[in-house]
TIPADREN-467728 format. One record per atom (N, C-alpha, C): atom name; x, y, z; residue number from 1; residue in three letters. Coordinates in pm, whole numbers, plus 50000, padded with zeros to 5 digits. Layout:
residues N
  site   east  north     up  pos  code
    CA      X      Y      Z  NUM   ala
...
end
This chain:
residues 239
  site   east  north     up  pos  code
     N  59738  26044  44216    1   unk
    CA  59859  26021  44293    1   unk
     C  59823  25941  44417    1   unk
     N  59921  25831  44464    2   unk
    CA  59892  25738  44587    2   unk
     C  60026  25717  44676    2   unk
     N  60011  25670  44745    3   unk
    CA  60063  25695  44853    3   unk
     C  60046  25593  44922    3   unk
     N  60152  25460  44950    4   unk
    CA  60107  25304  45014    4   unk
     C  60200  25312  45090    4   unk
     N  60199  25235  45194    5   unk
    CA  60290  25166  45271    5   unk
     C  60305  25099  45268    5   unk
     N  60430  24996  45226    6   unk
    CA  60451  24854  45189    6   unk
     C  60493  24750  45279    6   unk
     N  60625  24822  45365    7   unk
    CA  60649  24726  45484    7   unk
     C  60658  24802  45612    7   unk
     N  60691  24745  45749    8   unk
    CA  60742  24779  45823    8   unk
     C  60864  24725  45922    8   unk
     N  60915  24757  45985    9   unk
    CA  60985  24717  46045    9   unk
     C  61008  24789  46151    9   unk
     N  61037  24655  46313   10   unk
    CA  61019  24707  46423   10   unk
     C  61142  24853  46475   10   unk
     N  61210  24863  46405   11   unk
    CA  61318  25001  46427   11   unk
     C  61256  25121  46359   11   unk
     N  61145  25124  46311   12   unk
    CA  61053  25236  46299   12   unk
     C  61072  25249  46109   12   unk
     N  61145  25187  46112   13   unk
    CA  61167  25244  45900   13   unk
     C  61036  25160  45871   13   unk
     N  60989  25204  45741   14   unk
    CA  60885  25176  45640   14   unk
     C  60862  25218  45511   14   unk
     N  60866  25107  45466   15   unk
    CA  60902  25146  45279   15   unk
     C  60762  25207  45234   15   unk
     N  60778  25306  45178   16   unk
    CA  60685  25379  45105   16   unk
     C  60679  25362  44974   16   unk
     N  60558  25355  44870   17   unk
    CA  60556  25367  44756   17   unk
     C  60465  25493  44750   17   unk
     N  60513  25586  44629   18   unk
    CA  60435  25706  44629   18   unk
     C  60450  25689  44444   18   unk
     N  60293  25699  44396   19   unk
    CA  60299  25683  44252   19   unk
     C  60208  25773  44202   19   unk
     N  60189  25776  44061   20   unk
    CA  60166  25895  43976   20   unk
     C  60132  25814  43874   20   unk
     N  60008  25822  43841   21   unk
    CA  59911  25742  43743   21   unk
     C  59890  25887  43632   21   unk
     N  59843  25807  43511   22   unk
    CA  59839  25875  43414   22   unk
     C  59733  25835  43284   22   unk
     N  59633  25866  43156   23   unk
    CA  59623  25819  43114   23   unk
     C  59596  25851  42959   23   unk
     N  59706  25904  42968   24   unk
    CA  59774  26000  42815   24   unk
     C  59868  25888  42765   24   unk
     N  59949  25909  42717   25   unk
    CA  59996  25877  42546   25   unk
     C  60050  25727  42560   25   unk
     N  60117  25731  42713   26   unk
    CA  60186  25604  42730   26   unk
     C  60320  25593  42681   26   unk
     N  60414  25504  42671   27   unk
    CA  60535  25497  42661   27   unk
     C  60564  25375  42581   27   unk
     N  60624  25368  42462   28   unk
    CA  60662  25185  42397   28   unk
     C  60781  25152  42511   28   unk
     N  60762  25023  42515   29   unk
    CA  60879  24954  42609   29   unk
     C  61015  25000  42579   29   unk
     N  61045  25010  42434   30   unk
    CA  61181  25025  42370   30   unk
     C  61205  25127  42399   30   unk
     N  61120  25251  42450   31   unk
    CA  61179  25344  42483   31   unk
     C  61134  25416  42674   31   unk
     N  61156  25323  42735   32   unk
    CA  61141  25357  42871   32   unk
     C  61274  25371  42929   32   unk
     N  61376  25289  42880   33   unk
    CA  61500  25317  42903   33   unk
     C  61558  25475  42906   33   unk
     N  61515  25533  42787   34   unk
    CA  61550  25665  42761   34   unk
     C  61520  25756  42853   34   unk
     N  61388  25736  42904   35   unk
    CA  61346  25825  43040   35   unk
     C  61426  25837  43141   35   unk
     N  61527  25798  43119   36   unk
    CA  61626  25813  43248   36   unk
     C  61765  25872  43190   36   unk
     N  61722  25931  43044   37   unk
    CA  61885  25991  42981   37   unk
     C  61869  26136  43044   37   unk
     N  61957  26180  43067   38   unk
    CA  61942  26327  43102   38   unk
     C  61976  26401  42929   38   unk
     N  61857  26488  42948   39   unk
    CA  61826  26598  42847   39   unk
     C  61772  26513  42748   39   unk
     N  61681  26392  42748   40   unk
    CA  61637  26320  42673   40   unk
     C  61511  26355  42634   40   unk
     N  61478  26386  42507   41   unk
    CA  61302  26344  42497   41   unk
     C  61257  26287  42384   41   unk
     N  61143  26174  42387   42   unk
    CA  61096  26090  42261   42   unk
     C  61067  26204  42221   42   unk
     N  60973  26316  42218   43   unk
    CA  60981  26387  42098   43   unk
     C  61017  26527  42133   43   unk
     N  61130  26528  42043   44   unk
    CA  61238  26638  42043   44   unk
     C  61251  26774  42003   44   unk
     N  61121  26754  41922   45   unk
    CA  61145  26884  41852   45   unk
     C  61082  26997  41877   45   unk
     N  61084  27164  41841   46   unk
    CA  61065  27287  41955   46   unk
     C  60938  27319  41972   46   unk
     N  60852  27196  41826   47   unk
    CA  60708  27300  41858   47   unk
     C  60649  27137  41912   47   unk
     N  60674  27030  41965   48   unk
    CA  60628  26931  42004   48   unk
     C  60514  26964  42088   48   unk
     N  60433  26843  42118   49   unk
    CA  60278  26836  42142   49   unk
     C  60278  26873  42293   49   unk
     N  60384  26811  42357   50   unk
    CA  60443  26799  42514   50   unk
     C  60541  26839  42555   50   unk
     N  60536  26906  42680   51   unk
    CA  60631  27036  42721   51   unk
     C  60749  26918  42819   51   unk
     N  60843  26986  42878   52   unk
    CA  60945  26937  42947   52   unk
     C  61050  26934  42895   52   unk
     N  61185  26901  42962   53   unk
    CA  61334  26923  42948   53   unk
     C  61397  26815  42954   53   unk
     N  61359  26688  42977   54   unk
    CA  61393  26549  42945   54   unk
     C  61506  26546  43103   54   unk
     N  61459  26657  43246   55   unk
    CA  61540  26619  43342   55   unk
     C  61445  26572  43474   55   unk
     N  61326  26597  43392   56   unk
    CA  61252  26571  43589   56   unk
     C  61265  26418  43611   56   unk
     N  61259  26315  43546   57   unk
    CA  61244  26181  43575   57   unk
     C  61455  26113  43598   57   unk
     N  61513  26196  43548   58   unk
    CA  61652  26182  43601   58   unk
     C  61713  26228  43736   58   unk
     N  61620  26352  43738   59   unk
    CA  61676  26398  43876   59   unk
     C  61567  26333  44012   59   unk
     N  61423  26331  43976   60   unk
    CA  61394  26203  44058   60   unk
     C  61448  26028  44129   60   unk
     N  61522  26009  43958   61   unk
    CA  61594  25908  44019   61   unk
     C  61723  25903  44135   61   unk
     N  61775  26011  44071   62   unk
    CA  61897  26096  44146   62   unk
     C  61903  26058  44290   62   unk
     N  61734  26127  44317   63   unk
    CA  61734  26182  44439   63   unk
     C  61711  26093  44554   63   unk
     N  61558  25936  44411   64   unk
    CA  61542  25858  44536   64   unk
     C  61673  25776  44526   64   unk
     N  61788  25755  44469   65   unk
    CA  61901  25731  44497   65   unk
     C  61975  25745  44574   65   unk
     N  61974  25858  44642   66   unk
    CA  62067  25908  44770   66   unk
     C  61940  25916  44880   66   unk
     N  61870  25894  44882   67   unk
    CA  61768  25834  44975   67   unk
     C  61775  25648  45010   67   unk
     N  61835  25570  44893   68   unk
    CA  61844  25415  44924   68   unk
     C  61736  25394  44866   68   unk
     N  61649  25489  44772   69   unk
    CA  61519  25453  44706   69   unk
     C  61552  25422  44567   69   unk
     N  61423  25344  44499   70   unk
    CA  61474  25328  44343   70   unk
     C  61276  25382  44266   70   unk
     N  61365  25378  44141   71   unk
    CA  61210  25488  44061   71   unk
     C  61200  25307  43970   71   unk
     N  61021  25335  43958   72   unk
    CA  60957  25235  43884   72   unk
     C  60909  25287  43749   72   unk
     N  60888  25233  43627   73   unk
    CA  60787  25263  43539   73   unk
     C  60690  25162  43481   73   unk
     N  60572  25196  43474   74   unk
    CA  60492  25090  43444   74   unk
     C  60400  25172  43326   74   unk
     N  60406  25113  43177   75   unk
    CA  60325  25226  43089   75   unk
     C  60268  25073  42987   75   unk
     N  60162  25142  42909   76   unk
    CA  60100  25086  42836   76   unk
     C  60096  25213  42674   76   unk
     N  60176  25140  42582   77   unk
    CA  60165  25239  42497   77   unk
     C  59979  25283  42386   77   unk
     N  59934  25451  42454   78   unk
    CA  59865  25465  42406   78   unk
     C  59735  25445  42520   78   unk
     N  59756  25416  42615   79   unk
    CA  59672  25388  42707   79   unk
     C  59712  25478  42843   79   unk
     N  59854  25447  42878   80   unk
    CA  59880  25548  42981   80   unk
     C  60010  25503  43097   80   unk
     N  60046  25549  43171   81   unk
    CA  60169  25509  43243   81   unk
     C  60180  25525  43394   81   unk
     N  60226  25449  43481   82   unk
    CA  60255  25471  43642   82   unk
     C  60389  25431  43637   82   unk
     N  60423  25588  43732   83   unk
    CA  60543  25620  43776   83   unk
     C  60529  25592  43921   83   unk
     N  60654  25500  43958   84   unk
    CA  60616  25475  44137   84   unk
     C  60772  25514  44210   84   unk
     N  60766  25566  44298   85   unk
    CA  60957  25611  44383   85   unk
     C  60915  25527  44501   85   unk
     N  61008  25400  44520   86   unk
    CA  61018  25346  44644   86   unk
     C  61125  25361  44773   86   unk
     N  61079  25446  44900   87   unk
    CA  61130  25537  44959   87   unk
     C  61137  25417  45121   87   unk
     N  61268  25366  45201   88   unk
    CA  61242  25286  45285   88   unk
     C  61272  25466  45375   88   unk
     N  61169  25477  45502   89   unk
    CA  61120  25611  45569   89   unk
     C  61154  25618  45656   89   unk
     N  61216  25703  45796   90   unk
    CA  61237  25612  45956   90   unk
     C  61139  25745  46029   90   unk
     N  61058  25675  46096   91   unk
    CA  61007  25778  46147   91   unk
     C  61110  25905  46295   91   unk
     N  61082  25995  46228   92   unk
    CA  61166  26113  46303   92   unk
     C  61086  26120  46474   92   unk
     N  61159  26131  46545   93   unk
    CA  61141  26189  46706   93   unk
     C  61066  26326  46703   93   unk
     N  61042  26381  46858   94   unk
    CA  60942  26453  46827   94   unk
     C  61060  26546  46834   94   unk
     N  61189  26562  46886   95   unk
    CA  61293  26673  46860   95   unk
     C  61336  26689  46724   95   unk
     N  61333  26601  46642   96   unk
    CA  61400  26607  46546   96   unk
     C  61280  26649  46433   96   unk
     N  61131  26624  46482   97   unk
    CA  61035  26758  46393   97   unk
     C  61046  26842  46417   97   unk
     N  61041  26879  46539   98   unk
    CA  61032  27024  46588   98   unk
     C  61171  27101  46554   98   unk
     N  61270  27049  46500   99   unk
    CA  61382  27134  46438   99   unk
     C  61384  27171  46323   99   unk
     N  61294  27087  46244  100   unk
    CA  61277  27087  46085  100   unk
     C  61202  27235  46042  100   unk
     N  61126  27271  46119  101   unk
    CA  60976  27335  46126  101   unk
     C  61032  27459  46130  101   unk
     N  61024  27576  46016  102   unk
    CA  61039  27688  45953  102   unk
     C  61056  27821  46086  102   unk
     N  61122  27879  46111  103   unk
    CA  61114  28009  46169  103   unk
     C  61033  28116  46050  103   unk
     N  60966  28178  46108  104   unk
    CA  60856  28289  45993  104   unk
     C  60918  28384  46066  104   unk
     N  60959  28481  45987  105   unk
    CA  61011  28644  46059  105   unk
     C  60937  28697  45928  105   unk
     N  60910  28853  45955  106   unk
    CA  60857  28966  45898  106   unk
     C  60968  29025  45801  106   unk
     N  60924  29027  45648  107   unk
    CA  61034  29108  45638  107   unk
     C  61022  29210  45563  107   unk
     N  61076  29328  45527  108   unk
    CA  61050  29460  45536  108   unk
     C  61002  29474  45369  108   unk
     N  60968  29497  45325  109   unk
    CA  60908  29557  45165  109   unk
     C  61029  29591  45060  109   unk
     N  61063  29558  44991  110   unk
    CA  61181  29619  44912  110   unk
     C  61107  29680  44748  110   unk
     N  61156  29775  44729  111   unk
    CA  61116  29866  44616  111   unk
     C  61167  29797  44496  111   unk
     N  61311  29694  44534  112   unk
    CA  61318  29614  44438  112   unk
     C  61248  29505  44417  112   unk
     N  61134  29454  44460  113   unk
    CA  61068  29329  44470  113   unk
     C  60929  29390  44410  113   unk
     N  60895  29546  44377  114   unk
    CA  60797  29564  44323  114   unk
     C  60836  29592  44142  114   unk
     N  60729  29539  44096  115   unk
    CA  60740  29574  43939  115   unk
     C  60554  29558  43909  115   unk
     N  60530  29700  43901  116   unk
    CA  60400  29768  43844  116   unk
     C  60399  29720  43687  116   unk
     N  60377  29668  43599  117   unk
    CA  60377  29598  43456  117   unk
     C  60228  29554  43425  117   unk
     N  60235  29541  43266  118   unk
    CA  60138  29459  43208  118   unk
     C  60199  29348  43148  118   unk
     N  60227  29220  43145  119   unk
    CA  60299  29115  43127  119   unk
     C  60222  28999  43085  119   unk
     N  60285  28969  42950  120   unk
    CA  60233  28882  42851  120   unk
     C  60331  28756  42900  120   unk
     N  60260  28661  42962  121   unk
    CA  60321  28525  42977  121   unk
     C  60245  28406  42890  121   unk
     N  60433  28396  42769  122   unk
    CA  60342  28296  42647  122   unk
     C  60463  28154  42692  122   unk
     N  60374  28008  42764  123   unk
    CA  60418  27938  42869  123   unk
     C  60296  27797  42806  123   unk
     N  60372  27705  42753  124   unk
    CA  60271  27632  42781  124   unk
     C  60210  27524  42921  124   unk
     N  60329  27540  43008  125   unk
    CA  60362  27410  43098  125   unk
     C  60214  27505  43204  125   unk
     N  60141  27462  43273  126   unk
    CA  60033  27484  43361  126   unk
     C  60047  27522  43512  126   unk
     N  60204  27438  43552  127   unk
    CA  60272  27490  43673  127   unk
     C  60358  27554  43642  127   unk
     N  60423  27576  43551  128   unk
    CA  60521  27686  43503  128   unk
     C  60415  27846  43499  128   unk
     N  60330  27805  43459  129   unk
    CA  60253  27917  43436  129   unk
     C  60191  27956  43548  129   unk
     N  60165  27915  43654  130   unk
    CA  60110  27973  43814  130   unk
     C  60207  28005  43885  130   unk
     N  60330  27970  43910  131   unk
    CA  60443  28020  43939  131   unk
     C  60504  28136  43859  131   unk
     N  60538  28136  43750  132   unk
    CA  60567  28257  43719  132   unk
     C  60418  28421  43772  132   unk
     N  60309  28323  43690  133   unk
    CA  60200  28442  43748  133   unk
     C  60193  28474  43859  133   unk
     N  60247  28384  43994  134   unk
    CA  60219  28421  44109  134   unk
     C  60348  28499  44178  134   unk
     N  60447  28487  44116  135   unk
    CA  60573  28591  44154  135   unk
     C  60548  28713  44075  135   unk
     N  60471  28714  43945  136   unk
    CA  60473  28809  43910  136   unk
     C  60349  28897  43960  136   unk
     N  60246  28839  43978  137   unk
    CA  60129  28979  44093  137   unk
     C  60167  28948  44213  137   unk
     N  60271  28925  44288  138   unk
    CA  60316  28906  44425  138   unk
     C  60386  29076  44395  138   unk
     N  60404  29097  44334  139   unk
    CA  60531  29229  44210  139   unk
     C  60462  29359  44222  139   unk
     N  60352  29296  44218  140   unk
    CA  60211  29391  44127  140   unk
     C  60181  29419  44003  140   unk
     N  60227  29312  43958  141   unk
    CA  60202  29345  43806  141   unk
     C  60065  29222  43735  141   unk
     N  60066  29267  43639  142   unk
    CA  59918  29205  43567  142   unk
     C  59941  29117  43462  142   unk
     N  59898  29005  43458  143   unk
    CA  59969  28899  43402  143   unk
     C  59863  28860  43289  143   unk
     N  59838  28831  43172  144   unk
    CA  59834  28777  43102  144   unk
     C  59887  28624  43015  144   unk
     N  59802  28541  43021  145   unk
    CA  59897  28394  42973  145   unk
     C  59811  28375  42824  145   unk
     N  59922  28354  42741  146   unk
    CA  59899  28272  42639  146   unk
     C  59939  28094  42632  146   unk
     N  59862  28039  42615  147   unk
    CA  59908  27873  42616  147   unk
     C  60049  27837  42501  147   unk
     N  60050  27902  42413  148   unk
    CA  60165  27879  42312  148   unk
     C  60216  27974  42218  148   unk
     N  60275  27982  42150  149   unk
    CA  60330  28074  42079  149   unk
     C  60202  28154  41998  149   unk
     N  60146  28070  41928  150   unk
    CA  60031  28126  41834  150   unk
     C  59957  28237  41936  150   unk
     N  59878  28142  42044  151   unk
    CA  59853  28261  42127  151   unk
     C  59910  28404  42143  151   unk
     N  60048  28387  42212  152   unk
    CA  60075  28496  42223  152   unk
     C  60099  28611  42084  152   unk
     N  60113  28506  41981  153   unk
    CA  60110  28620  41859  153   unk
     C  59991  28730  41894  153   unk
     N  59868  28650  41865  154   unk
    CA  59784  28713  41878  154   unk
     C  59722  28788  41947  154   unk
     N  59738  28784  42053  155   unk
    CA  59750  28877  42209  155   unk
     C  59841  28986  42181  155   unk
     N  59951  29001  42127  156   unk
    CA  60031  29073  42140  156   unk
     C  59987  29195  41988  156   unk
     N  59888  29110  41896  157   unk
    CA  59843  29192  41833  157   unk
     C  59702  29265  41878  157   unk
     N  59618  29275  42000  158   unk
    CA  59499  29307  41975  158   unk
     C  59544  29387  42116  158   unk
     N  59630  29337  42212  159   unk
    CA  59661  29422  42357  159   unk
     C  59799  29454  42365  159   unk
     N  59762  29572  42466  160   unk
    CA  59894  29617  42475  160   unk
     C  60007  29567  42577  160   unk
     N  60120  29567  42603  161   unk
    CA  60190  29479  42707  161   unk
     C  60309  29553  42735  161   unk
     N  60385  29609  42850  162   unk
    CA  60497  29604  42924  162   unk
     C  60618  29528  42849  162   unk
     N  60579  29451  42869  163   unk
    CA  60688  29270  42844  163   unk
     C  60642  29188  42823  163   unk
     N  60718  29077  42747  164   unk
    CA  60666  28961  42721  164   unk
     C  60803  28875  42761  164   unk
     N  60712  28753  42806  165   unk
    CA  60818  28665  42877  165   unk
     C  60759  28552  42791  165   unk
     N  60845  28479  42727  166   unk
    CA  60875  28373  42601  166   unk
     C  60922  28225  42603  166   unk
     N  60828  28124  42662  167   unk
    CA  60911  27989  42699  167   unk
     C  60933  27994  42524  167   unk
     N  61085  27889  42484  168   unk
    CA  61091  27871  42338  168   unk
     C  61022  27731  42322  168   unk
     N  61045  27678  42384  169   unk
    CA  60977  27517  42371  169   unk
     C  60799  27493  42356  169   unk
     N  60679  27509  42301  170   unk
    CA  60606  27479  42312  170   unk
     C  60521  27406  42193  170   unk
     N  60400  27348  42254  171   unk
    CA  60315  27332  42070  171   unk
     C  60249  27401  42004  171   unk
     N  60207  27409  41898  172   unk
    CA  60157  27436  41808  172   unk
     C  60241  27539  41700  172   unk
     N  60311  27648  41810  173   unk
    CA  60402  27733  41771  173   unk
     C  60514  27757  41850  173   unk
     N  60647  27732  41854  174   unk
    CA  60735  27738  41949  174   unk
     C  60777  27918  41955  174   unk
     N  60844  27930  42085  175   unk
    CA  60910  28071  42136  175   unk
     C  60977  28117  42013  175   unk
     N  61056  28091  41963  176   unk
    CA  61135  28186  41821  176   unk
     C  61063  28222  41725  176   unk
     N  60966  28105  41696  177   unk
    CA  60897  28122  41599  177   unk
     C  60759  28256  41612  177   unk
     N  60754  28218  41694  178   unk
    CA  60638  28373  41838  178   unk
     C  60665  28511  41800  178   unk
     N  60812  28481  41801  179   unk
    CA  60908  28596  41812  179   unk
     C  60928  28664  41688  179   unk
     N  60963  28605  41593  180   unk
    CA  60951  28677  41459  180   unk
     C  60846  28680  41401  180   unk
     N  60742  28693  41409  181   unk
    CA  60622  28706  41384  181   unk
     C  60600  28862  41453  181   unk
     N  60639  28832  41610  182   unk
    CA  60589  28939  41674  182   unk
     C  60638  29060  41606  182   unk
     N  60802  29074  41598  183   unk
    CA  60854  29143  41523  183   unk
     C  60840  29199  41375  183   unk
     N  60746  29121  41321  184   unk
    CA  60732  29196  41191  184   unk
     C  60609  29294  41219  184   unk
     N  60519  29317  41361  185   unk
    CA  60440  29443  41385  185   unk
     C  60488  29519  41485  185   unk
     N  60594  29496  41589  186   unk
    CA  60598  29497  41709  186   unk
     C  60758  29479  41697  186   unk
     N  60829  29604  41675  187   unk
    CA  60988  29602  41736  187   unk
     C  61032  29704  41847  187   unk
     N  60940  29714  41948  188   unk
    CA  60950  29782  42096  188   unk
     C  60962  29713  42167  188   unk
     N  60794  29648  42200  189   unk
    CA  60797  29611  42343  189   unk
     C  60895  29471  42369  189   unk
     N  60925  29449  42481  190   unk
    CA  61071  29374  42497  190   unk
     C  60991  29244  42495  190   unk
     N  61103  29161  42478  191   unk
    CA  61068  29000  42532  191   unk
     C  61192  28925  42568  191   unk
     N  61188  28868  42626  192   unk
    CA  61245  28800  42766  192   unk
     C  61224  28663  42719  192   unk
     N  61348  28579  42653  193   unk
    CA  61315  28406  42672  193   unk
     C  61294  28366  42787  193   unk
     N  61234  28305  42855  194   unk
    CA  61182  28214  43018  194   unk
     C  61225  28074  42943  194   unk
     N  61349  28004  42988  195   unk
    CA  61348  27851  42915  195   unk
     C  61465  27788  42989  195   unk
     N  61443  27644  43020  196   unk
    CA  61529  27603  43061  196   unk
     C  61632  27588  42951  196   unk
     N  61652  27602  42833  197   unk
    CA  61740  27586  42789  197   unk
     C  61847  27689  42803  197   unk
     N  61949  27630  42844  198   unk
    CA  62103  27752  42909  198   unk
     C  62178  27752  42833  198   unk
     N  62217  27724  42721  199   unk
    CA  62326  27668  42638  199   unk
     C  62369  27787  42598  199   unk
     N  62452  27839  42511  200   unk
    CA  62521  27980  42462  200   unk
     C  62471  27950  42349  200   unk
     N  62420  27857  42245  201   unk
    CA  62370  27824  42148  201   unk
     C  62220  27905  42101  201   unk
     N  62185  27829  42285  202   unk
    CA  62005  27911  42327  202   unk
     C  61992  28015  42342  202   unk
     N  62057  28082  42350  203   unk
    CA  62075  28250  42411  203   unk
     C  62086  28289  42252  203   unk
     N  62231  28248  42192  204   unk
    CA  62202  28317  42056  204   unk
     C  62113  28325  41962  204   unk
     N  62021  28194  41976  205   unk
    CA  61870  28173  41888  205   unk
     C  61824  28268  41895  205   unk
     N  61780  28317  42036  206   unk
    CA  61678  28420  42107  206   unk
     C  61734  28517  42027  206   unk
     N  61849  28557  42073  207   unk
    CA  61869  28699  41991  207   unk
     C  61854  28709  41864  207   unk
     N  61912  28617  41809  208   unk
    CA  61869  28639  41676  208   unk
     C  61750  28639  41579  208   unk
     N  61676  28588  41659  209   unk
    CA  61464  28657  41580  209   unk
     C  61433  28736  41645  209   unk
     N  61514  28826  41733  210   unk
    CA  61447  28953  41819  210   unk
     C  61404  28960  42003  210   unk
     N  61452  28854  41968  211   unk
    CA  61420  28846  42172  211   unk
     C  61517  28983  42249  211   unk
     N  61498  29042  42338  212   unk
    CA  61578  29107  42467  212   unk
     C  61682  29065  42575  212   unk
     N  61631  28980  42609  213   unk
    CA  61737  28917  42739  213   unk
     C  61686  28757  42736  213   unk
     N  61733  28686  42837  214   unk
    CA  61732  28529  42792  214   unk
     C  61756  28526  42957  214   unk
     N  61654  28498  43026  215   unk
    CA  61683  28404  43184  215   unk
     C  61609  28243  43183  215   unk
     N  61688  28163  43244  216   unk
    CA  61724  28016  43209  216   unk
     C  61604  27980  43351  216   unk
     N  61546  27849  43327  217   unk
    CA  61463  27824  43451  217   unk
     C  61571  27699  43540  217   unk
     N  61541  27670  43649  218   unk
    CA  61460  27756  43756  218   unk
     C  61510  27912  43724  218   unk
     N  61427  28036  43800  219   unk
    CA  61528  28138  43800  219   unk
     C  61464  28225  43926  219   unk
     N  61559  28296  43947  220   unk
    CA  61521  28415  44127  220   unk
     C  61455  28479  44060  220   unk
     N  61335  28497  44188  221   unk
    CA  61191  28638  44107  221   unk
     C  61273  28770  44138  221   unk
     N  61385  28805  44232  222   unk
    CA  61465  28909  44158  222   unk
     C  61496  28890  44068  222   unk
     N  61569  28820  43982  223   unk
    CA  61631  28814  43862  223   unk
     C  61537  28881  43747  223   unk
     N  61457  28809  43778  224   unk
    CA  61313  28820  43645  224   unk
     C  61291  28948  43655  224   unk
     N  61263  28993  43790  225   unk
    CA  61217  29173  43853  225   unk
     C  61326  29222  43744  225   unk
     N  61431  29238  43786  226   unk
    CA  61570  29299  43735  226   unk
     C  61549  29320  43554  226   unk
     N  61548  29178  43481  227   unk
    CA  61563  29169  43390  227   unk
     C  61441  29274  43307  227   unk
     N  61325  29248  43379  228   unk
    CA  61197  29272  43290  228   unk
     C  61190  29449  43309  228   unk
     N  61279  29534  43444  229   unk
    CA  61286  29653  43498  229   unk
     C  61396  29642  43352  229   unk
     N  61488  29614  43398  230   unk
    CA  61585  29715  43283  230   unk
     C  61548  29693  43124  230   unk
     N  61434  29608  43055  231   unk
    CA  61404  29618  42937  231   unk
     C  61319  29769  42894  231   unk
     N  61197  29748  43053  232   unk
    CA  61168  29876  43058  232   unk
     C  61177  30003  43049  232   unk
     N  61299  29977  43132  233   unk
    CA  61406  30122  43111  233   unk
     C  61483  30207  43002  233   unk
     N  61482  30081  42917  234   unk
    CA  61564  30093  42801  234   unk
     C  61444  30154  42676  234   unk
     N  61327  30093  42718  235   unk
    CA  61207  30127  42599  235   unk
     C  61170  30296  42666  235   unk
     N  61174  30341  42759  236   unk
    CA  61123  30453  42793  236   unk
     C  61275  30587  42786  236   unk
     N  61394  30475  42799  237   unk
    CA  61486  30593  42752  237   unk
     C  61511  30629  42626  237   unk
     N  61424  30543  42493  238   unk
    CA  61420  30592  42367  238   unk
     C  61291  30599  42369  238   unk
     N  61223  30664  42414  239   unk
    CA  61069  30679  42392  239   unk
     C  61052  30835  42356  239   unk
end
């Protein structure tokens, strides 16, 4: 990742380029256009090689849009790709940092923000997966990651687990497919889809190979607390 300064000008603005080099799969020309469809992806399907929701490069544009910025792509198919956002900047006063800059207050412990668990996180995305792990032992609970579905099959056959939290999208073996598998040894412990997909379509998949509850990403680490507490609850009030 880089970070240039391109121009300046004497009223303090300065165009920034901030880019993102790469040197994986690359992109054919014919289809760079598409990178900017919302909910788009060259490859579409649930157990695909590469994770994502076909919205981060739309809502980037979005954003350097209402900034007066515009998004670049520069790819070589099979070789690799640079993504560049050109951002014109004005530099801020020293009042107008010093307002930006966070108040920190203390705040008191809530009994709902703890969840004691053993938690099977089957996630292929790498920042999806430190974020969820890090809200979840922020909890106190003990996290386990499987990279893809297959994984977590197998984890879920040799250890024991609390919950399992289920992206459906991954490779080798996608989330549903995880799921009924799990279910032909394993019709207790709960599982929880984790997926950006929100649709009423997506929710009914889940249920129907055996999933528990279905929370959509982004999502509140209450929510998740909540969801993954009352699966709990439910396995120990028929226990």
């Amino acid at each position: 990742m880089s970070l240039s300064p391109l121009i300046r000008w004497p009223n303090l603005v300065c165009h920034y380029r901030f880019s993102v080099s790469d040197d994986g799969i690359g992109i054919k020309n014919a289809d760079i256009d598409k990178l900017f469809n919302q909910l788009s992806q060259l490859d579409s399907g649930s157990d695909r090689a590469h994770g994502g929701t076909g919205l981060g490069l739309v809502i980037v544009s979005k954003l350097a849009g209402l900034m007066n910025g515009t998004v670049d792509v520069q790819s070589t198919h099979n070789e690799g790709s640079c993504f560049s956002v050109y951002l014109p900047l004005v530099k801020a006063t020293e009042e107008e940092y010093s307002s930006t800059q966070p108040v920190i207050t203390k705040k008191a412990s809530s009994n709902s923000n703890q969840l004691i668990a053993k938690i099977l996180l089957v996630e292929d995305n790498k920042i999806n997966q430190m974020v969820a792990k890090k809200i979840l032992e922020k909890a106190g609970s003990e996290v386990t990651v499987a990279n893809n579905g297959l994984e977590g099959v197998e984890k879920m056959q040799t250890l024991k687990f609390d919950a399992v939290l289920m992206d459906c999208q991954m490779p080798v073996m996608d989330g549903l497919t995880a799921t009924t598998k799990i279910r032909e040894f394993d019709n207790i412990t709960p599982i929880i889809a984790l997926t950006a997909n929100a649709q009423d379509s997506d929710r009914e998949a889940c249920m129907k190979v055996g999933m528990n509850d279905f929370i959509s990403k982004p999502f509140r680490p209450d929510a998740l607390y909540s969801a993954i507490k009352n699966q709990m609850a439910k396995v120990s009030a028929h226990a």
